[in-house]
PDB file as gemmi writes it, atoms N, CA and C in Angstrom:
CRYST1    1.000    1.000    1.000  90.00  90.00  90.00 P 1                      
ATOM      1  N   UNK A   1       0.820  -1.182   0.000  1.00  0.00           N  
ATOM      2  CA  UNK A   1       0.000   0.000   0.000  1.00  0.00           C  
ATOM      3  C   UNK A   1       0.870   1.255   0.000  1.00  0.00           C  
ATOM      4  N   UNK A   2       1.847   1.258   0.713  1.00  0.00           N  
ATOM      5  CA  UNK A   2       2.845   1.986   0.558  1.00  0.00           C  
ATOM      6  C   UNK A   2       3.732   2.594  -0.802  1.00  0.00           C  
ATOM      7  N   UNK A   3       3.740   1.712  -1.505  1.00  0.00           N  
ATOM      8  CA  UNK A   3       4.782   1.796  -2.551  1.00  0.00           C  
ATOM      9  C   UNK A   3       3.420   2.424  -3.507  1.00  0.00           C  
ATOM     10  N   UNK A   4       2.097   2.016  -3.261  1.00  0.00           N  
ATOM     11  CA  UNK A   4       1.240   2.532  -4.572  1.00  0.00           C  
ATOM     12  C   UNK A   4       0.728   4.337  -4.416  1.00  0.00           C  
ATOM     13  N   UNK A   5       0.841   4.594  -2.967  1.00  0.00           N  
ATOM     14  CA  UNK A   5       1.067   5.747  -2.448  1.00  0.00           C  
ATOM     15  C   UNK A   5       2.329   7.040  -3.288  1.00  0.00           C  
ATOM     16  N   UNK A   6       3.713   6.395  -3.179  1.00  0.00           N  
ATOM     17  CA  UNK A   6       4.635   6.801  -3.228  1.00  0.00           C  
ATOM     18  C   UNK A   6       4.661   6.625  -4.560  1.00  0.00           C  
ATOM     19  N   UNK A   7       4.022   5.580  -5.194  1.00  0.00           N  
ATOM     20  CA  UNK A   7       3.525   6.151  -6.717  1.00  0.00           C  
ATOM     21  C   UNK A   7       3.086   7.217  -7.187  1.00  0.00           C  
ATOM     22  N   UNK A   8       2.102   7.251  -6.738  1.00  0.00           N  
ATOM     23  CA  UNK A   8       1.008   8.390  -6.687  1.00  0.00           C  
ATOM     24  C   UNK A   8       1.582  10.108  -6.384  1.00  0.00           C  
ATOM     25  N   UNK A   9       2.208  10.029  -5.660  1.00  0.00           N  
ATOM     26  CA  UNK A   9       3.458  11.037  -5.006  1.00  0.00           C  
ATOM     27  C   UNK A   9       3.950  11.227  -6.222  1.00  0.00           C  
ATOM     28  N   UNK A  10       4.550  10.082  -6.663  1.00  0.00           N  
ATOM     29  CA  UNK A  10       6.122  10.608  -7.704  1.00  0.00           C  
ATOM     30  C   UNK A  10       5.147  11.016  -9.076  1.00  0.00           C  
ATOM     31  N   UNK A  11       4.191  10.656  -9.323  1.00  0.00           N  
ATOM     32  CA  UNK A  11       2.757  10.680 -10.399  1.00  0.00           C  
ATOM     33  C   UNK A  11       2.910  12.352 -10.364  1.00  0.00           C  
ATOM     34  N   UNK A  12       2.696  12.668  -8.920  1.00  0.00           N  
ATOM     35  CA  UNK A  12       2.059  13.918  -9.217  1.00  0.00           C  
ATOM     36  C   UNK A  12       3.418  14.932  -9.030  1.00  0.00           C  
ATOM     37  N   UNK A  13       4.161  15.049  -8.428  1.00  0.00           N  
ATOM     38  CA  UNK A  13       5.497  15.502  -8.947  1.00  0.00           C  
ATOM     39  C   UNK A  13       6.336  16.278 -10.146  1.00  0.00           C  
ATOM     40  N   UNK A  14       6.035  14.457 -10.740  1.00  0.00           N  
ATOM     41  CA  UNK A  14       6.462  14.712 -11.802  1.00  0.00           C  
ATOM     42  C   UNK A  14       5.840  15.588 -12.759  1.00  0.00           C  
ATOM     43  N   UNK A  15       4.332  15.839 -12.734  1.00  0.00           N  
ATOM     44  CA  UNK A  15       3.321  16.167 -13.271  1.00  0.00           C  
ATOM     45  C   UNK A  15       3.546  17.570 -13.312  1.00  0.00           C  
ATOM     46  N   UNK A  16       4.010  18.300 -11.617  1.00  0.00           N  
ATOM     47  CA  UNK A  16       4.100  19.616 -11.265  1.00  0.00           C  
ATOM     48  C   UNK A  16       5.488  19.932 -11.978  1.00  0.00           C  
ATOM     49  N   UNK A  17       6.600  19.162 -12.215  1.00  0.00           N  
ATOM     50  CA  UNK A  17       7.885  19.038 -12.499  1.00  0.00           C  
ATOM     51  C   UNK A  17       7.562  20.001 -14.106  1.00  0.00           C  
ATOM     52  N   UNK A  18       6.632  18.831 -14.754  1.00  0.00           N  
ATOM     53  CA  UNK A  18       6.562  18.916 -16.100  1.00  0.00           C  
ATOM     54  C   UNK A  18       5.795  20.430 -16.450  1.00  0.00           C  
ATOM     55  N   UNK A  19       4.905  21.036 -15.736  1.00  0.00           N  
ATOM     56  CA  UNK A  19       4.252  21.856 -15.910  1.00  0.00           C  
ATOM     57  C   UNK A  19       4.858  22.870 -15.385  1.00  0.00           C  
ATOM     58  N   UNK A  20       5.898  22.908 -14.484  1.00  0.00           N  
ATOM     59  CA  UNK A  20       6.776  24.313 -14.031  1.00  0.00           C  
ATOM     60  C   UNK A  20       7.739  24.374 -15.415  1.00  0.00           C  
ATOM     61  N   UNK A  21       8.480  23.244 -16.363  1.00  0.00           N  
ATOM     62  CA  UNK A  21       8.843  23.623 -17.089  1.00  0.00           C  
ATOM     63  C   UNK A  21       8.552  24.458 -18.289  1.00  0.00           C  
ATOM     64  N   UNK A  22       7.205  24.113 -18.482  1.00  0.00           N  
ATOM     65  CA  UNK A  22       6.664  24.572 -19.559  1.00  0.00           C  
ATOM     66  C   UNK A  22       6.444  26.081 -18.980  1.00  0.00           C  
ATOM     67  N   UNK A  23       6.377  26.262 -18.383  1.00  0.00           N  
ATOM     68  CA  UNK A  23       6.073  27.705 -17.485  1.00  0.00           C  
ATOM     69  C   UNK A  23       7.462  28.409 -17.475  1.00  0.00           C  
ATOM     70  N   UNK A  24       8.373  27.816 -17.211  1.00  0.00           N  
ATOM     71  CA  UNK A  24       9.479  28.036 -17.527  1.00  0.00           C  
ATOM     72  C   UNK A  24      10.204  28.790 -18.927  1.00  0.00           C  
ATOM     73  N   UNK A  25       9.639  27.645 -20.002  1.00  0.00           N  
ATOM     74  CA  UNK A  25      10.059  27.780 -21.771  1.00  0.00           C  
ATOM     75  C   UNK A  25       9.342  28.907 -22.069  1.00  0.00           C  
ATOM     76  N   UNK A  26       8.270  29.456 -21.488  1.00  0.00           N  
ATOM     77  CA  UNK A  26       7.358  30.736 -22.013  1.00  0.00           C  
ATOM     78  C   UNK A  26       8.074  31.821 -21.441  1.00  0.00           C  
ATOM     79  N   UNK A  27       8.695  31.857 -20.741  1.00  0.00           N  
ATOM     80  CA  UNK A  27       9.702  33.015 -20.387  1.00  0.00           C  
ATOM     81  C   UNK A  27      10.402  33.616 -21.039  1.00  0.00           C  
ATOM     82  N   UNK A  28      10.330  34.674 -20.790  1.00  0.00           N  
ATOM     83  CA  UNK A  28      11.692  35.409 -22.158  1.00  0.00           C  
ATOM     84  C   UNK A  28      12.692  35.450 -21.219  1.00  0.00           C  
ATOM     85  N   UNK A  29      13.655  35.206 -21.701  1.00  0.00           N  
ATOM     86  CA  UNK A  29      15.269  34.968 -21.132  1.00  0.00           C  
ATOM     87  C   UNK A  29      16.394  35.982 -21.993  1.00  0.00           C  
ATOM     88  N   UNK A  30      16.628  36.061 -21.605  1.00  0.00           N  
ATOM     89  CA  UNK A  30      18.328  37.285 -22.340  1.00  0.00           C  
ATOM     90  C   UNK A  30      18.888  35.976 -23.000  1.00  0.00           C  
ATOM     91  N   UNK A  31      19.771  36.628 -23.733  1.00  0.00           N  
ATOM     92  CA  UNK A  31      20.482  35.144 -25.225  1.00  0.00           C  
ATOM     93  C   UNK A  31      22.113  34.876 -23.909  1.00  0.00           C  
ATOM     94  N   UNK A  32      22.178  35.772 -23.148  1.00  0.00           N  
ATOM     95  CA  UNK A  32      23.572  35.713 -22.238  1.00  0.00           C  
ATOM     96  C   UNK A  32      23.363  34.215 -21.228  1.00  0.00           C  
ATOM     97  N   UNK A  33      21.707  34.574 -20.681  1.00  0.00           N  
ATOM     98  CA  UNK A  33      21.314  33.308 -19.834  1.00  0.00           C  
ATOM     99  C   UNK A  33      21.428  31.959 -20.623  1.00  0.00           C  
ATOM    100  N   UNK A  34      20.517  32.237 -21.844  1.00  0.00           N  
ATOM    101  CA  UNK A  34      20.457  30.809 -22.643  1.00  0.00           C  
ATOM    102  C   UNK A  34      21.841  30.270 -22.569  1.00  0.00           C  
ATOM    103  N   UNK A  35      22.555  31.058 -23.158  1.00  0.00           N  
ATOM    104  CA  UNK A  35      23.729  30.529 -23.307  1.00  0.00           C  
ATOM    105  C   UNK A  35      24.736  29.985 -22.195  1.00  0.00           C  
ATOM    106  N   UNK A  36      24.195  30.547 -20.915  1.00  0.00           N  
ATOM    107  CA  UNK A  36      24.775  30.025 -20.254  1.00  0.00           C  
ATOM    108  C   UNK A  36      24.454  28.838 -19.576  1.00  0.00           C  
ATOM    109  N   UNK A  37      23.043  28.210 -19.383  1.00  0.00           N  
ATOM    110  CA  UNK A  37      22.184  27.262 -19.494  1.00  0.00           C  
ATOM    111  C   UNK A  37      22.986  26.270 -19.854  1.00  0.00           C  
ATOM    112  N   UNK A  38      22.867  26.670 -21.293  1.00  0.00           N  
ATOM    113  CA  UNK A  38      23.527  25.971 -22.708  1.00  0.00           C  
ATOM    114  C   UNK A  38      24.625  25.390 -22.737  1.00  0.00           C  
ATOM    115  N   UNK A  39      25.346  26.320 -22.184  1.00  0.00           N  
ATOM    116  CA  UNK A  39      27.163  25.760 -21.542  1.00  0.00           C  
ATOM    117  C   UNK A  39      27.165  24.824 -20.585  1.00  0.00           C  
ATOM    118  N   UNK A  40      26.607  24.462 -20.196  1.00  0.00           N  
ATOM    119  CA  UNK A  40      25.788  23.547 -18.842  1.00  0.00           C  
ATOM    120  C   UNK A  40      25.773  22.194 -19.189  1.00  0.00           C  
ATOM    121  N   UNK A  41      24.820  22.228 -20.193  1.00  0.00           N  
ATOM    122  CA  UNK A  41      25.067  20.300 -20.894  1.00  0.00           C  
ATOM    123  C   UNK A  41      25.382  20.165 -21.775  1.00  0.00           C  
ATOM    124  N   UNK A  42      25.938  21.410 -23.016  1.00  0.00           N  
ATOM    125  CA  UNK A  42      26.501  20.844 -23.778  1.00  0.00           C  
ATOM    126  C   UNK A  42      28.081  21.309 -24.408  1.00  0.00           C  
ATOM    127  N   UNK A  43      28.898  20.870 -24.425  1.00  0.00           N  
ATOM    128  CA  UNK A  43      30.312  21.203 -24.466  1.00  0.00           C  
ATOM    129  C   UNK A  43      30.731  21.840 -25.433  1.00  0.00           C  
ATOM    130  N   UNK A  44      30.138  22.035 -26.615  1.00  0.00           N  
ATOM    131  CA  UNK A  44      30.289  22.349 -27.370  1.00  0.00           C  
ATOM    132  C   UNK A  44      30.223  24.429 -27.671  1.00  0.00           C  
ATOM    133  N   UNK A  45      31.638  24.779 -26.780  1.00  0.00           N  
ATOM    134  CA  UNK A  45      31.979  26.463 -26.231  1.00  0.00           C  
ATOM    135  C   UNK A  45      31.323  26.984 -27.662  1.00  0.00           C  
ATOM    136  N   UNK A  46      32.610  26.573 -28.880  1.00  0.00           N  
ATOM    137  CA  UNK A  46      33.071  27.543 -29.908  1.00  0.00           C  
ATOM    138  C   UNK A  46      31.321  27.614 -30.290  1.00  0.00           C  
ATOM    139  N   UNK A  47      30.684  26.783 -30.858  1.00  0.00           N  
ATOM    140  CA  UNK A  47      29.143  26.510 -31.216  1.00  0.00           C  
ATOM    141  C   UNK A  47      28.492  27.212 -30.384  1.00  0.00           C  
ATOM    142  N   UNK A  48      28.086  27.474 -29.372  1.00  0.00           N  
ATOM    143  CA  UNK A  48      27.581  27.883 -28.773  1.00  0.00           C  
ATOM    144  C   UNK A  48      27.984  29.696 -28.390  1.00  0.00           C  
ATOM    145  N   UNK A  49      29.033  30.213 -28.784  1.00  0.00           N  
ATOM    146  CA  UNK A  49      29.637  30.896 -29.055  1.00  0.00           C  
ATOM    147  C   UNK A  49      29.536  31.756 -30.347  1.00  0.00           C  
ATOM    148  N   UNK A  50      29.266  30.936 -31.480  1.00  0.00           N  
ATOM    149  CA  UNK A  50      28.738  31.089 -32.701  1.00  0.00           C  
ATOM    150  C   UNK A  50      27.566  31.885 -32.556  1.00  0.00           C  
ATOM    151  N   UNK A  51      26.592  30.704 -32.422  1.00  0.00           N  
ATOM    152  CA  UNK A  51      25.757  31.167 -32.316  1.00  0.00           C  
ATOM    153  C   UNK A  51      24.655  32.314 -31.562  1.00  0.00           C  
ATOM    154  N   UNK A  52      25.750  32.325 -30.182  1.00  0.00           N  
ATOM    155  CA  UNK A  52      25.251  34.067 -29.562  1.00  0.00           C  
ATOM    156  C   UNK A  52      26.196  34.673 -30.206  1.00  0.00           C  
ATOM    157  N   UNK A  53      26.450  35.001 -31.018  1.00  0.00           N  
ATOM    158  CA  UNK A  53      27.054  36.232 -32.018  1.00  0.00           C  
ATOM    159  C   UNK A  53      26.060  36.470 -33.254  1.00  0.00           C  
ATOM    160  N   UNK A  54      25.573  34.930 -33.829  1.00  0.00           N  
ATOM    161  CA  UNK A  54      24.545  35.457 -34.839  1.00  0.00           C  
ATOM    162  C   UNK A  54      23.353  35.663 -34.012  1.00  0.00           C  
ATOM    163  N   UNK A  55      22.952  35.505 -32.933  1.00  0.00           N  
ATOM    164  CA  UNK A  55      21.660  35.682 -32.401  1.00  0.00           C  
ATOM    165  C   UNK A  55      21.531  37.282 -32.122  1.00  0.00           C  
ATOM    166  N   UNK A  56      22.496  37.864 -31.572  1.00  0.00           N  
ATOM    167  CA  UNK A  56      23.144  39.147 -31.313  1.00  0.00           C  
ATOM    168  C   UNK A  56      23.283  40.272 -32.474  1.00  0.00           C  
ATOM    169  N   UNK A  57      23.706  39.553 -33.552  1.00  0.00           N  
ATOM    170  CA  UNK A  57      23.664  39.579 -35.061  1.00  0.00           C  
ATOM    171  C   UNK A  57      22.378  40.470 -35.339  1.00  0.00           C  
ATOM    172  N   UNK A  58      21.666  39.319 -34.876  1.00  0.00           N  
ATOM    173  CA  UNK A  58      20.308  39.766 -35.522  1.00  0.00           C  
ATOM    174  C   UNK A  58      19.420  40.184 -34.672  1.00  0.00           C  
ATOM    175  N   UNK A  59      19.800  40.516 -33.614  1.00  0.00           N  
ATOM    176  CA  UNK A  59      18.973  41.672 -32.648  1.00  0.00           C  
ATOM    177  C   UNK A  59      17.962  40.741 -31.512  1.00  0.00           C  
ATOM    178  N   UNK A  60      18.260  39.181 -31.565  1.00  0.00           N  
ATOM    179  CA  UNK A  60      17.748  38.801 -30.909  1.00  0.00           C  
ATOM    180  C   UNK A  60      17.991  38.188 -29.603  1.00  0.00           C  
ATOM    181  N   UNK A  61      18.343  39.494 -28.652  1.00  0.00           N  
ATOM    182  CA  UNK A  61      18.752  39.654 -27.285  1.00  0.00           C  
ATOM    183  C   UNK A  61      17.497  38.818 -26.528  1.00  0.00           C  
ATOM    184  N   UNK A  62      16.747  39.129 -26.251  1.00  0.00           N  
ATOM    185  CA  UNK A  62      15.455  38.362 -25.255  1.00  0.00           C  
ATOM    186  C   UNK A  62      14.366  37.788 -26.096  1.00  0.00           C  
ATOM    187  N   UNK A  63      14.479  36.436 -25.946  1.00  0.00           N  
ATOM    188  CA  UNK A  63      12.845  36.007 -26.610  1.00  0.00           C  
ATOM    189  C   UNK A  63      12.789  34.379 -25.719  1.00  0.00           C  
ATOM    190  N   UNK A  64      11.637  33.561 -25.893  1.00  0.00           N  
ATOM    191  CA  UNK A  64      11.449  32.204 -24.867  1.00  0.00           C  
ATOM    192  C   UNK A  64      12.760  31.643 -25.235  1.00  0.00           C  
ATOM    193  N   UNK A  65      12.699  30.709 -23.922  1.00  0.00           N  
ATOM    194  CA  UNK A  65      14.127  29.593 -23.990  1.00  0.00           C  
ATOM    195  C   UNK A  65      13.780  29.072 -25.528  1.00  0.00           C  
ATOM    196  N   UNK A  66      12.453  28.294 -25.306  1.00  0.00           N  
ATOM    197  CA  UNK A  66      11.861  26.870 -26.477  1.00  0.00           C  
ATOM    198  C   UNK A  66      12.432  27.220 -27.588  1.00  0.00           C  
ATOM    199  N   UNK A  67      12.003  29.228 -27.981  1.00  0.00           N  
ATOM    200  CA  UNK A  67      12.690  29.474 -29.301  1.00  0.00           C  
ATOM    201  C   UNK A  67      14.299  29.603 -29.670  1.00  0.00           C  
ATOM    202  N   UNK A  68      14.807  29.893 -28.293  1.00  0.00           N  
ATOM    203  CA  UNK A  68      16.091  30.185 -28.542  1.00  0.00           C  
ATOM    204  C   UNK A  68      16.949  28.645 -29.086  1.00  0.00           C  
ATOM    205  N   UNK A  69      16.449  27.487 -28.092  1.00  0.00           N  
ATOM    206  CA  UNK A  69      16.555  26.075 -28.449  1.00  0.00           C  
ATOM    207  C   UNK A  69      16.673  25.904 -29.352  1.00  0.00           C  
ATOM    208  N   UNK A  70      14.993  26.277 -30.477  1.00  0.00           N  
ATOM    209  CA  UNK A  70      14.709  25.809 -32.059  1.00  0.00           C  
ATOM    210  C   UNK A  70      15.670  26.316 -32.998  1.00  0.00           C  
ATOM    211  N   UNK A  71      16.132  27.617 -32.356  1.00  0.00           N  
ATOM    212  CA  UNK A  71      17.164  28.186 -33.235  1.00  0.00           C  
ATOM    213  C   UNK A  71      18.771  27.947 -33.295  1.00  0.00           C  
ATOM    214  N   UNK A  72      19.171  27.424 -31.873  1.00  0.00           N  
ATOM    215  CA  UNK A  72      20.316  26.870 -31.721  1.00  0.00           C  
ATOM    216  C   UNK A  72      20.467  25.502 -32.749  1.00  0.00           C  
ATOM    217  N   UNK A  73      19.206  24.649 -32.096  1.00  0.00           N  
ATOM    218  CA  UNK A  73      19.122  23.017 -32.979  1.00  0.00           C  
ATOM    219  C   UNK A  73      19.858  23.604 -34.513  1.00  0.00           C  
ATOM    220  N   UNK A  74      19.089  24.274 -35.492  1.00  0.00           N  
ATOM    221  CA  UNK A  74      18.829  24.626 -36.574  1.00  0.00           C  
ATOM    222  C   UNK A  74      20.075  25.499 -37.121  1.00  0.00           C  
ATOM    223  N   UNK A  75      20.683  25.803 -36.076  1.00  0.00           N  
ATOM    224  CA  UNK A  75      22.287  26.336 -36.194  1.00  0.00           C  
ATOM    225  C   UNK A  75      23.088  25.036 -36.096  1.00  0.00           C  
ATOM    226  N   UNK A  76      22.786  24.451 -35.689  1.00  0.00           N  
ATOM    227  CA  UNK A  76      23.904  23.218 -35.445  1.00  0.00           C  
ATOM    228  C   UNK A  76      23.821  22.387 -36.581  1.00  0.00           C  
ATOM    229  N   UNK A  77      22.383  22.904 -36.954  1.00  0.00           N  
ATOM    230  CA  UNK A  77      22.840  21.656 -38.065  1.00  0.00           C  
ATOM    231  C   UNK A  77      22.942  22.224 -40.593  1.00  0.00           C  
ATOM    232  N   UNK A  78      23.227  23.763 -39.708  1.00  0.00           N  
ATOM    233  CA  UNK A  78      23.302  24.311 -41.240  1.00  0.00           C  
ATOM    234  C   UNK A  78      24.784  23.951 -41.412  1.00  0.00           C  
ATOM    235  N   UNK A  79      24.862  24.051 -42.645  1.00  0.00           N  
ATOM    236  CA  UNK A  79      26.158  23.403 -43.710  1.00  0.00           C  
ATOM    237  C   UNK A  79      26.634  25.232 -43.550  1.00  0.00           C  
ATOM    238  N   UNK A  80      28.662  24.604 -43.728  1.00  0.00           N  
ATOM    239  CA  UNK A  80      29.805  25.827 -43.442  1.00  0.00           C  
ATOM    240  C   UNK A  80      29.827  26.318 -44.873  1.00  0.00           C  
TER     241      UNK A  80                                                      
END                                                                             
């Protein structure tokens, strides 16, 4: 009875977990934070580096994490 409890617990948690993030991604963030986020899990400096210069480039200092993400992905993967 215990363990279906502590189910139920981690059920709803996770639930609040998932829904603070999304609450989170609607935030507008500065491209300095993303990036520093960014530096966080993925190693890749010079890339990440890159790309807050073209983001900066193009005037796009604050907008949501989600978009800054879509636009990093989509940098990583254009041809030199």
């Amino acid at each position: 009875m215990a363990s279906q409890s502590s189910v139920k617990e981690g059920v709803r948690v996770d639930s609040e977990v998932r829904a603070s993030k999304r609450q989170v991604s609607k935030k507008n963030v500065s491209l300095k934070d993303f990036c520093m986020g960014l530096s966080a899990r993925d190693s890749r400096v010079e890339l990440i580096g890159a790309f807050e210069s073209q983001e900066r480039n193009l005037g796009h200092e604050k907008d949501e994490a989600l978009l800054f993400e879509q636009r990093f992905n989509k940098f990583c993967n254009m041809p030199v």
